[in-house]
N, C-alpha and C positions, 0 to 999 in steps of 0.2 A: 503509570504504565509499568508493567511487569519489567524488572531488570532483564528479564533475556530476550525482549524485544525492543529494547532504548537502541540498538546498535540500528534496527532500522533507520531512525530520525536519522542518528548520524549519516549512514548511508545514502539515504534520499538526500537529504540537502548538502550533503558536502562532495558526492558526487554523482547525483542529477538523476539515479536508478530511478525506473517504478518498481512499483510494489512487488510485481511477480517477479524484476528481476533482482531486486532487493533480497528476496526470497529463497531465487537461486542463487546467490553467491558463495562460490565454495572456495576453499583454501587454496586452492590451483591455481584458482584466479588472481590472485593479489601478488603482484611482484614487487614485494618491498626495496629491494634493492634501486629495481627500477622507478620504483616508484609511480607505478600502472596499476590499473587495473582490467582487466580482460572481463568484459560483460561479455558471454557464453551462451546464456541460458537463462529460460526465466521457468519459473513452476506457475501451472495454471490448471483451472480448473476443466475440463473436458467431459460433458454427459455424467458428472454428479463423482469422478474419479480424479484423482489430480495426477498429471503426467510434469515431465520435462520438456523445453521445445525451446525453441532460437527467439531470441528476443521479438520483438513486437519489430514489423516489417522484415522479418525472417532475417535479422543481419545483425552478425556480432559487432562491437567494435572493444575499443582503447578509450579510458578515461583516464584524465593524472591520478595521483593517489597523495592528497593534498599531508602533512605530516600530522595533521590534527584528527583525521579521519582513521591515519596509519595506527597511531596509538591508542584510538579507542578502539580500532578493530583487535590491535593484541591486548588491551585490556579485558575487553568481551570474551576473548581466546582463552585468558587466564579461568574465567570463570565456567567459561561455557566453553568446553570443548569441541570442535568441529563433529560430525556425527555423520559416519558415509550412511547414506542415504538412496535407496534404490528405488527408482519410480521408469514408470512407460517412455518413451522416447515418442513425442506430439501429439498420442492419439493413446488414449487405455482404451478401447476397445480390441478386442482381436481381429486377428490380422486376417485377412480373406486369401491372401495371396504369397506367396514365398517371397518378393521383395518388399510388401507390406513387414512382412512377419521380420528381416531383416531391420527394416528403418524403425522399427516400432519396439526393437527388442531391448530393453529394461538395461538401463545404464547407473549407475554408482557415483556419486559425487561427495563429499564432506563439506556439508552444509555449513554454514558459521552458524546462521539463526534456524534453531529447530526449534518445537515444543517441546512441551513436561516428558510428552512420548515420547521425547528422541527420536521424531519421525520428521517430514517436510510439512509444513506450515498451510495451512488453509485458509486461502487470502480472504475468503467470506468470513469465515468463521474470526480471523482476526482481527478484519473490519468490525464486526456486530460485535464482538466482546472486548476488544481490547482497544483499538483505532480510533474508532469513532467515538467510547465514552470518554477517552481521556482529553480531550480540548474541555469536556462539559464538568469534570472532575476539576481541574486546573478553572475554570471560572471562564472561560474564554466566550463559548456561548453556550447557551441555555440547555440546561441539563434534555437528554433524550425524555421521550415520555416510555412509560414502559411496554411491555410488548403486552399484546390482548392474549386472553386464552384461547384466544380462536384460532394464534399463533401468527396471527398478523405479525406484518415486519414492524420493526419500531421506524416509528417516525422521526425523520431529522430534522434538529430548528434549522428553518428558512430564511436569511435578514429579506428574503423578496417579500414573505407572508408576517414579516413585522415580528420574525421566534428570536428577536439577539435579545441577552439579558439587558435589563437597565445600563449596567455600568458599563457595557464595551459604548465606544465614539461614536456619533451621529456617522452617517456617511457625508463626507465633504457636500457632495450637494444640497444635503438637508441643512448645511446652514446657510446657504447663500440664500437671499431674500426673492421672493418668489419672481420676481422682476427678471431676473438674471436667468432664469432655469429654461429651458426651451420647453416647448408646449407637449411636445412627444414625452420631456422626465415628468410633468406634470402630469398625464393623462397614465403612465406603468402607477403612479401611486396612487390614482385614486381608487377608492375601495370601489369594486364590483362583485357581481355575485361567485366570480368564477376565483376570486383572491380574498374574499372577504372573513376566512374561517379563521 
């Protein structure tokens, strides 16, 4: 994974963001002192445009700011400098109406994680190229297959369609002897035509 996206991982797992609000997190938000952080905002995509908008269930809150998560955020700061960032307010389409055109009107934030463009982050785009190959780059499972010219999406390994490499663990139930296994986990694994590829 590209160094100016490792702060994500940090971020998701040391303080529970998703991705869009991962995305949004600007310098504003981090109260070191306090040792908080204020989820605000997530970036997301909108009719093929990405805007700014209130986290997922339209409601900000408060997360601690664990000290382990505090100093790779000012390590990533070191290298990557935050980068104000201007995008639509919930909605990039234009506004029909004077109070539309008000809630919609383009706000400014200093992103932590941007891209090479120094612009806000496009969560498809850095699922398909950067998210999703690296578990398969790292060994974890089964490399992507590549994308068709017909521009087909790539396809992700499934452990339901049997895609985990050899070397990751059986799933616990597959070792226990068939005896034990209820008749319902017996009958998802058997091959039929609709899982059988």
């Amino acid at each position: 994974m590209p160094d100016r996206y490792e702060l994500l991982v940090v971020i998701g797992a040391g303080l529970g963001l998703r991705p869009g609000e991962a995305l949004g997190l600007a310098l504003d938000d981090i109260d070191f002192a306090k040792e908080v952080v204020h989820v605000r905002r997530q970036v997301k995509m909108l009719r093929a445009k990405l805007c700014s908008a209130l986290p997922k269930g339209r409601k900000a809150r408060d997360v601690p700011l664990p000290s382990s998560v505090a100093r790779a955020v000012r390590q990533h700061m070191e290298q990557f400098a935050p980068v104000p960032v201007t995008l639509p307010w919930d909605d990039p389409t234009p506004a029909e109406t004077p109070v539309e055109a008000e809630h919609r009107r383009p706000r400014t934030y200093s992103l932590l994680v941007n891209g090479r463009e120094r612009k806000a982050v496009n969560r498809n785009n850095l699922n398909s190229h950067v998210w999703k190959p690296a578990p398969a780059t790292a060994g974890v499972i089964a490399p992507l297959e590549e994308e068709g010219t017909d521009g087909a999406r790539v396809r992700e390994p499934s452990r339901e369609r049997g895609s985990t490499p050899t070397s990751c663990p059986a799933p616990v139930h597959a070792a226990a002897p068939p005896s034990t296994r209820s008749s319902r986990s017996l009958e998802r694994e058997a091959p039929g035509p609709e899982n059988s590829s």
